[in-house]
C-alpha positions in Angstrom: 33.6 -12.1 27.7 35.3 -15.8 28.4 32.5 -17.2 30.3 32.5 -14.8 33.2 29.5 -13.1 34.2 29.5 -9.3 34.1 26.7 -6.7 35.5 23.5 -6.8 33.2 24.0 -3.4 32.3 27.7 -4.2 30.8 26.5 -7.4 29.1 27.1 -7.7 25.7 25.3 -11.2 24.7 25.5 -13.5 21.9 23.1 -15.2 20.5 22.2 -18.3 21.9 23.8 -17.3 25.2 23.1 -15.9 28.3 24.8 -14.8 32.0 22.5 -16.0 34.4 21.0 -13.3 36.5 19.1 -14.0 40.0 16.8 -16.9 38.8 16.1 -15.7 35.1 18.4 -14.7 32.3 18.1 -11.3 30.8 18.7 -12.7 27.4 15.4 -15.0 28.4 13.6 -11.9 29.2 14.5 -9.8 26.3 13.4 -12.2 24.1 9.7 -13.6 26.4 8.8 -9.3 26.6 9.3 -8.9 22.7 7.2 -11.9 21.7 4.6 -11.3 24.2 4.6 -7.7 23.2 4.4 -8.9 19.7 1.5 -11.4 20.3 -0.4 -8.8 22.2 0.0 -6.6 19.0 -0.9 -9.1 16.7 -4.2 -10.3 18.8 -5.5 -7.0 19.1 -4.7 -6.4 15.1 -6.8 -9.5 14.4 -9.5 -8.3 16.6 -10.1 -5.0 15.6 -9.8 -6.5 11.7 -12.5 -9.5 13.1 -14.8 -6.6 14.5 -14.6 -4.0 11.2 -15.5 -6.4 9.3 -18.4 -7.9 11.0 -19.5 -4.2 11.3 -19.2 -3.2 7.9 -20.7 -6.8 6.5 -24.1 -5.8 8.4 -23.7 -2.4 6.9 -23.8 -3.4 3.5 -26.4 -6.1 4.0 -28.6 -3.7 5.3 -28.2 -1.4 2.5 -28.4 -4.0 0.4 -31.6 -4.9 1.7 -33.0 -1.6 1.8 -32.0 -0.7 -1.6 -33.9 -3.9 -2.8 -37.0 -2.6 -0.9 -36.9 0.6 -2.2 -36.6 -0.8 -5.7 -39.9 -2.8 -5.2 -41.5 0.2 -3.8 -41.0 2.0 -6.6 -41.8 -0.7 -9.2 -45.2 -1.1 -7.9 -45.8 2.9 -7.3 -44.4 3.0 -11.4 -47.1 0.3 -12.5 -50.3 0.6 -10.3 
């Protein structure tokens, strides 16, 4: 494109480059919308992750715990 600036919809960009556009770059705001976009994504991934397994640890403690009762219920219903 020899250094001249061209319409955004016509701009074919290199990498590392960009045709400067009002105040911003649309190179800079093709690549700031994908890693935001990708940083949302990963954030929300982590969280959800984060909360299933909080939820499913208390899950299995309380079974855990339940099971152990139940056991010593029925030991001492078995021997008295």
């Amino acid at each position: 494109m020899g250094g001249q600036c061209v319409p955004p919809a016509y701009t074919m960009i290199p990498h590392g480059e960009s045709c400067v556009v009002g105040t911003t770059t649309r190179y800079d705001q093709a690549d700031v919308s994908s890693a935001r976009k990708l940083r949302v994504q990963l954030a929300f991934k982590d969280s959800m992750v984060y909360g299933i397994m909080q939820f499913t640890l208390s899950i299995t403690f309380r079974y855990i715990l339940h099971q152990s009762e139940s056991q010593d219920i029925h030991c001492c219903e078995l021997y008295d």
